[in-house]
One Martini backbone bead per residue (centre of mass of N, CA, C, O) as a GRO file, in nm:
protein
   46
    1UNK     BB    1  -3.360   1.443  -0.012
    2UNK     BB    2  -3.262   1.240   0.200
    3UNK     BB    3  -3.247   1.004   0.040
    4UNK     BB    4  -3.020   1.100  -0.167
    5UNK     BB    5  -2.815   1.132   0.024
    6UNK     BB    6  -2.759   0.883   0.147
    7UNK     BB    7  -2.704   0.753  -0.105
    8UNK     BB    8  -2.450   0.912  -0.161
    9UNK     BB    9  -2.284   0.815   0.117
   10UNK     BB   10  -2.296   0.521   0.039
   11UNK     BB   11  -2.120   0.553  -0.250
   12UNK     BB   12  -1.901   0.691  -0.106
   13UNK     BB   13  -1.788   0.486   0.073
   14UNK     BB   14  -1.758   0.243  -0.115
   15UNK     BB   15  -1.529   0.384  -0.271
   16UNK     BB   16  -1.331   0.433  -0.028
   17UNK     BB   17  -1.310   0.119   0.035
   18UNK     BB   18  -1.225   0.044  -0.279
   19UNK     BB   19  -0.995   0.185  -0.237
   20UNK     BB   20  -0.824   0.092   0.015
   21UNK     BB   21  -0.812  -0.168  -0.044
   22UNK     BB   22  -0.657  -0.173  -0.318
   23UNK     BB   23  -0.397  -0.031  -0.215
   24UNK     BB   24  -0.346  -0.275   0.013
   25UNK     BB   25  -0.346  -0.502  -0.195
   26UNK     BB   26  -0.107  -0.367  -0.372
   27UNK     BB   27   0.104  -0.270  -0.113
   28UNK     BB   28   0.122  -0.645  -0.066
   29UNK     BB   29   0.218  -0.729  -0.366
   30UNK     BB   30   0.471  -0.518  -0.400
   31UNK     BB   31   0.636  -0.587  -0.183
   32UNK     BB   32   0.945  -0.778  -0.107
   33UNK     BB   33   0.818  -1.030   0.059
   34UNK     BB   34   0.587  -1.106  -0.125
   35UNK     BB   35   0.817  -1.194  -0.376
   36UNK     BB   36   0.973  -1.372  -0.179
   37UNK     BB   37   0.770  -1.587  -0.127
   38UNK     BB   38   0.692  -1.654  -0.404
   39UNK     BB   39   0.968  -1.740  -0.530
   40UNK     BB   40   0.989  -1.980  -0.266
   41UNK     BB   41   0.714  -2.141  -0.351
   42UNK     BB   42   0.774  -2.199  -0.659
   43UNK     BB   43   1.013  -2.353  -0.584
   44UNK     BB   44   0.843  -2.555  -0.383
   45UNK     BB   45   0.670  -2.665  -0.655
   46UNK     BB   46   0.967  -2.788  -0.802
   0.00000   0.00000   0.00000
């Protein structure tokens, strides 16, 4: 039962690890000046 439990506590953090980097992740590449830097970087492509 011990064992279970842990596996299952194991499996809970890592799904809350990977909610918070995606969100973390989602809400930087959102943000204003990530497209404002993307839109400048494109530019200096050109």
């Amino acid at each position: 039962m011990k064992k279970f439990l842990i596996i299952i506590s194991i499996i809970i953090c890592f799904l809350i690890g990977i909610g918070v980097s995606g969100y973390i992740f989602i809400k930087r590449t959102t943000s204003d000046e990530a497209i404002k830097s993307r839109l400048l970087s494109a530019l200096k492509d050109l």
